[in-house]
C-alpha positions as a printed Julia matrix, in Angstrom:
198×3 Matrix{Float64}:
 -29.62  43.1   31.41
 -26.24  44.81  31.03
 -26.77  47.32  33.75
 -27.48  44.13  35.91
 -24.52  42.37  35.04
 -22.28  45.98  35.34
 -24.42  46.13  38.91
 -22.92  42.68  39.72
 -19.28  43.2   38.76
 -19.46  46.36  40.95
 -20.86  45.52  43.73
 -19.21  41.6   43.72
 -15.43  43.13  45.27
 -16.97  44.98  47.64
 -19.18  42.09  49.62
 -16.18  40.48  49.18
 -13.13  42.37  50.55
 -14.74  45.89  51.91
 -16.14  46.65  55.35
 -20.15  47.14  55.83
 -19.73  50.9   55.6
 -17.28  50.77  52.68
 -19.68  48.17  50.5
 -22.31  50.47  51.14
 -20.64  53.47  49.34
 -19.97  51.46  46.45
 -23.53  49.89  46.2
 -25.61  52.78  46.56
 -24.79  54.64  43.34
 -25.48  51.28  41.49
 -28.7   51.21  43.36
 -29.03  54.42  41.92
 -28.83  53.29  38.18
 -31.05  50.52  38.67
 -33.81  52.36  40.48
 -34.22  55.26  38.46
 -37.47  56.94  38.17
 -39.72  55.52  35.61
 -40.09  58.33  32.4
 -42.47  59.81  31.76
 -43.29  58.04  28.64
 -42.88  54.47  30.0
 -45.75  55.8   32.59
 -48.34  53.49  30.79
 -46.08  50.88  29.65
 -47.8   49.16  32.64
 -50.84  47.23  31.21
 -53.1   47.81  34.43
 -52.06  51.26  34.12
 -52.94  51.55  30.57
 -56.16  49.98  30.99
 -57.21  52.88  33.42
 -55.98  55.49  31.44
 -58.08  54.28  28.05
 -60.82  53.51  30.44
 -60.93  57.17  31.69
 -60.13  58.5   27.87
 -63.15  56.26  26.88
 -65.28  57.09  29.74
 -64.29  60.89  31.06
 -65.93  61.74  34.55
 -66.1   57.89  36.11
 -65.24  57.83  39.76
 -62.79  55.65  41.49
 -65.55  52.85  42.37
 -67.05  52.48  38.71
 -63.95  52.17  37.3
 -62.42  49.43  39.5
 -65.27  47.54  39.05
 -65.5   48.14  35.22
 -61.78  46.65  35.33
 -61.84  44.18  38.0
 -59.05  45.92  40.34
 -58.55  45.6   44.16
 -58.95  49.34  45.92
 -55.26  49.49  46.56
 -54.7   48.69  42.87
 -56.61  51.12  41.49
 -55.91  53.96  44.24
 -52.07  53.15  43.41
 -52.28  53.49  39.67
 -55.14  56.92  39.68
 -52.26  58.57  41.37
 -49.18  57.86  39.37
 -51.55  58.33  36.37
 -52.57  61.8   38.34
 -48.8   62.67  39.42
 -47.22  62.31  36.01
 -50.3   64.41  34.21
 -51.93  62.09  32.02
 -55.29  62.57  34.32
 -56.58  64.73  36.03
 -59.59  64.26  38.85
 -62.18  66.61  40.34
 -64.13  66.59  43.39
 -67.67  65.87  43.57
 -69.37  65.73  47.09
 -67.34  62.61  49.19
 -65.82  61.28  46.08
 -63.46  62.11  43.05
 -64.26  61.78  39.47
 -61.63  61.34  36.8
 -61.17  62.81  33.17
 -58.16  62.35  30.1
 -55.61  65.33  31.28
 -56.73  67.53  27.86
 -60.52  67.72  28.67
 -61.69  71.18  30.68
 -63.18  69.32  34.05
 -66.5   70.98  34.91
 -66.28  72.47  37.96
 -69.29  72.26  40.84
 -72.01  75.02  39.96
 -72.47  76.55  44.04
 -76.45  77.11  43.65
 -76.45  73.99  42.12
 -76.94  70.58  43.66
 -74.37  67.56  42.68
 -75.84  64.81  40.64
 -75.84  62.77  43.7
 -77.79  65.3   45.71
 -80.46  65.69  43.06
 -81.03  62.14  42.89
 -81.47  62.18  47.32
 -83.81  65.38  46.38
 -85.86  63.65  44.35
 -85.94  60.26  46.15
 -87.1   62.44  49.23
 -90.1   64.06  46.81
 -91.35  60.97  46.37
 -91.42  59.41  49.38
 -91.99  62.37  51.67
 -90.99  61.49  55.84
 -88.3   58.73  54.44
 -85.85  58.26  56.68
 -81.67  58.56  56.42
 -81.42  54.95  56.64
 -84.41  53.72  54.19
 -82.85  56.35  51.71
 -79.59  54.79  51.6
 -81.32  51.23  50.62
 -83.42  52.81  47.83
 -80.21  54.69  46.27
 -77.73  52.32  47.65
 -75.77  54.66  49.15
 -73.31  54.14  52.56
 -74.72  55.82  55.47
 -71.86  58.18  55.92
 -72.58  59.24  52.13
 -76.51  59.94  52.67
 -75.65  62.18  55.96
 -73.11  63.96  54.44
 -75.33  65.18  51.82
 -78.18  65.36  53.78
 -76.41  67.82  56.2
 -75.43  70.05  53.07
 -79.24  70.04  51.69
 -80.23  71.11  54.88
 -77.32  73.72  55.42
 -78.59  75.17  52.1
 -82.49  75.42  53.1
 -83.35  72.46  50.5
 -84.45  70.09  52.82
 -85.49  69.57  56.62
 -84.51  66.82  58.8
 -87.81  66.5   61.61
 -87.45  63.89  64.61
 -89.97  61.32  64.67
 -88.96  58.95  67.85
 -85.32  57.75  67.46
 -85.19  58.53  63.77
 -85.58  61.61  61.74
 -87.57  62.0   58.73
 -86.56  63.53  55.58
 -88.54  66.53  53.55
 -88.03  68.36  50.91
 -88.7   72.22  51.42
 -91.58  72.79  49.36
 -90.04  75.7   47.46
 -86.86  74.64  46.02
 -85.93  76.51  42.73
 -82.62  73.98  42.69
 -84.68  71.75  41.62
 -86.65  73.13  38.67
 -85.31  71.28  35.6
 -82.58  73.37  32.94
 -83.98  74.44  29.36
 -82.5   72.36  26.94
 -80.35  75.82  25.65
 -78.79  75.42  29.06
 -80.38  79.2   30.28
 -81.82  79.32  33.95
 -85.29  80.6   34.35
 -85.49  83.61  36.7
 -87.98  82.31  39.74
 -91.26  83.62  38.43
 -91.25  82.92  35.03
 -90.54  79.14  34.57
C-alpha cells in the first residue's frame, strides 16, 4: 500500500505539469517498482497455483488433461499455471507420445524405454489383439481416444513392425503382427526375457 501511495505522489506532478514524453520518464521507473517479477518463493502464494503443485506432489506423472479435470480448471488456466510452475522449477514435465506428463521437480522422471511401447500404445496393442481387423475410428470409441491421437500412434506401431494397417474399402483395418516380443509381459524383478526363453 505504501509503494502505491509513493507511486501516486510521483507520478501526480507529472500528469499534471509535464509534457507526454516527460510524464512518461517519470512513470516508467515507478511502473518498474510496482511490476516487479514475482519471487521465487511467492511462486505458489497463488491458491490455483498451489493446488496444482500439491496435486502433482500427490499424484507424480498426471498429464495436463487429468489434472484439470481433477481440479476443475479451464485449459488456459491450467496451461498458464504448468508453465510458471515449470519456469520457476518447482515441476518438471516429460513427454510421452502427443502429450506431457508432470512430476514434483525432486523426483528422477522416467524417461521413454525406445524398444518399448508407451502405456498408451500398449493399451491400442492390446485393444487391436482382441478385436483383430478393428478399424482407426472404432478404436478411438473403445479407448476414447481423439482421432489425431489413435493415428499418431498407429503410424509409430506400424513404423516399428508392431502392427499393420490393411485397406478394406474406404477404411483400413488394424492387426497386430503376430510376433511382437514388445508385448510379452515384464517379470515382476523387472529383467527382460531374451526371445526364446520366456
Amino acid at each position: 500500500m505504501c509503494k502505491l501511495a509513493l507511486a501516486v505522489l510521483l507520478c501526480l506532478p507529472a500528469l499534471l505539469f509535464a509534457s507526454a514524453p516527460a510524464s512518461l520518464l517519470l512513470v516508467s521507473p515507478v511502473l518498474l517498482v510496482l511490476f516487479s517479477r514475482i519471487r521465487p518463493e511467492e511462486v505458489l502464494d497463488n491458491y490455483t497455483r498451489g493446488q496444482i503443485h500439491g496435486y502433482i506432489a500427490a499424484n507424480p506423472g498426471e498429464r495436463q488433461s487429468t489434472i484439470r479435470e481433477a481440479l476443475g480448471l479451464n485449459n488456459g488456466t491450467a496451461v498458464y499455471h504448468l508453465q510458471r510452475l515449470e519456469s520457476e522449477q518447482l515441476i518438471k514435465s516429460a513427454t510421452d507420445g502427443p502429450s506431457r506428463r508432470y512430476y514434483p521437480a525432486g523426483i528422477n522422471v522416467p524417461g521413454p524405454e525406445p524398444d518399448r511401447p508407451s502405456e498408451v500404445q500398449r493399451l491400442v496393442l492390446s485393444a487391436i489383439m482382441g478385436a483383430p481387423g478393428i478399424s482407426q475410428r472404432e478404436l478411438g470409441s473403445l479407448l476414447d481416444l481423439s482421432p489425431a491421437t489413435v493415428n499418431y500412434h498407429v503410424e509409430r506401431l506400424e513404423a516399428r513392425g508392431l502392427l499393420r494397417r490393411e485397406r478394406a474399402g474406404m477404411r483400413y483395418r488394424l492387426f497386430v503382427n503376430l510376433f511382437t516380443p514388445d508385448l510379452r509381459p515384464e517379470p515382476a524383478d523387472g529383467r527382460r526375457t531374451a526371445p526364446g526363453n520366456g
